[in-house]
N, C-alpha and C positions, 0 to 999 in steps of 0.2 A: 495679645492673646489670640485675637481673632485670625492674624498670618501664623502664626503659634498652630492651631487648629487646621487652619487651610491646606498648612504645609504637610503634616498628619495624613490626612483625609487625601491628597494628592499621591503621598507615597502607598496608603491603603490601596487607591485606586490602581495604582501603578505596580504592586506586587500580586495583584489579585488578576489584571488583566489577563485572561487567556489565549496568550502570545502564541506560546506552545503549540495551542489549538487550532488558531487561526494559521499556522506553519505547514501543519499537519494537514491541514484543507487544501490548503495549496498546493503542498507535496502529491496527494492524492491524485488531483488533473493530470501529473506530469509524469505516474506509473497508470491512469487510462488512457492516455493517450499512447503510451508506450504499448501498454495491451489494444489496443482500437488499430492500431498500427502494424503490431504482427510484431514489433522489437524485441528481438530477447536483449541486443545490446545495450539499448537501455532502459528497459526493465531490469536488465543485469546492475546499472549503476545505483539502484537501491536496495541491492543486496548486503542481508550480515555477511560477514566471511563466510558461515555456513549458515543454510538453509533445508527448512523440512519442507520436501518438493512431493508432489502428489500428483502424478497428471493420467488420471484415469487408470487409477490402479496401481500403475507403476510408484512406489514409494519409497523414499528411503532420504536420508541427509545427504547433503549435497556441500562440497564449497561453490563459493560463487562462483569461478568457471567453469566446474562441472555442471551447475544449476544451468546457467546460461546456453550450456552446449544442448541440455535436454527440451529447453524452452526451444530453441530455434528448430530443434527437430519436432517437436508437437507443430509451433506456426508453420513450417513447412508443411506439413500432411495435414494441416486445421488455417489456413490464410482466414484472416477474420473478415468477417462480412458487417462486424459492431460489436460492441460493448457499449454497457451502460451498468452500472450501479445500483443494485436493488434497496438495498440493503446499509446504512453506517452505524456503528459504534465508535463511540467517540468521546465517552464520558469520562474514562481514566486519560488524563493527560500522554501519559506514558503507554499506554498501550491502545492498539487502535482496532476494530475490525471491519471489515468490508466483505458484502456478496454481490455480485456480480452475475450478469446473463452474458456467455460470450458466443456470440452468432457464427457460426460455422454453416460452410454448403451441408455438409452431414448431420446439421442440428445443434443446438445450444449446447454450449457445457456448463456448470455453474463455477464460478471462481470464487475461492476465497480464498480472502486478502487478511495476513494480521504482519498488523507492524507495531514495531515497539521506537519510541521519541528517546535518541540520545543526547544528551545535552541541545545544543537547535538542529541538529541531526535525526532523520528517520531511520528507519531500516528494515526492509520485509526480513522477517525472519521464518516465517512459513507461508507457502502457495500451494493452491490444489485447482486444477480443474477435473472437472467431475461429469462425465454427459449426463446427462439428466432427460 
């Protein structure tokens, strides 16, 4: 009875774990550092196919290569001087959000970040920097 219950309490633990989450945290480092960076190329590789892109006014859906073309033209004319992360949400599994400071010689803009968890998959589905 007692391996009976163990066995239980093991798979509880192990369906409840937030895997997900802990994915998600990790995924997160690997698009700051892509923004810290200045990459729209890979910032591009955790693009949905289409994305609501926002960079200071300029607004509109985006597919990922068109998204990527307009990010490397912001980093061209905004070369980052840092990023850092003001900001996490992170309590729906499946949807995430993040603000951001992104340092520019012209001044900071704010970034926000929302991404949404595909299966063990991320995916920005919308980006905005915002000078602020």
């Amino acid at each position: 009875m007692t391996s009976v219950l163990s066995l239980i309490v093991s798979i509880f633990l192990f369906v409840q774990s937030p895997v997900s989450e802990i994915d998600t945290l990790n995924s997160i480092d690997t698009v700051v550092s892509a923004i810290e960076n200045g990459s729209s190329s890979d910032l591009a590789k955790y693009f949905d196919s289409s994305i609501s892109l926002n960079i200071n006014g300029l607004q509109g859906d985006y597919s990922k290569n068109q998204a990527e073309l307009v990010l490397r033209d912001f980093f061209k004319k905004n070369p980052p001087q840092g990023f850092s992360l003001v900001f996490r949400s992170e309590n729906n599994p499946s949807l995430s959000s993040y603000i951001g400071d992104y340092q520019t010689v012209e001044g900071v803009f704010k970034a926000f970040i929302k991404i949404s968890q595909q299966a063990s998959d991320f995916k920005i589905y919308s980006l905005e920097f915002v000078k602020g």
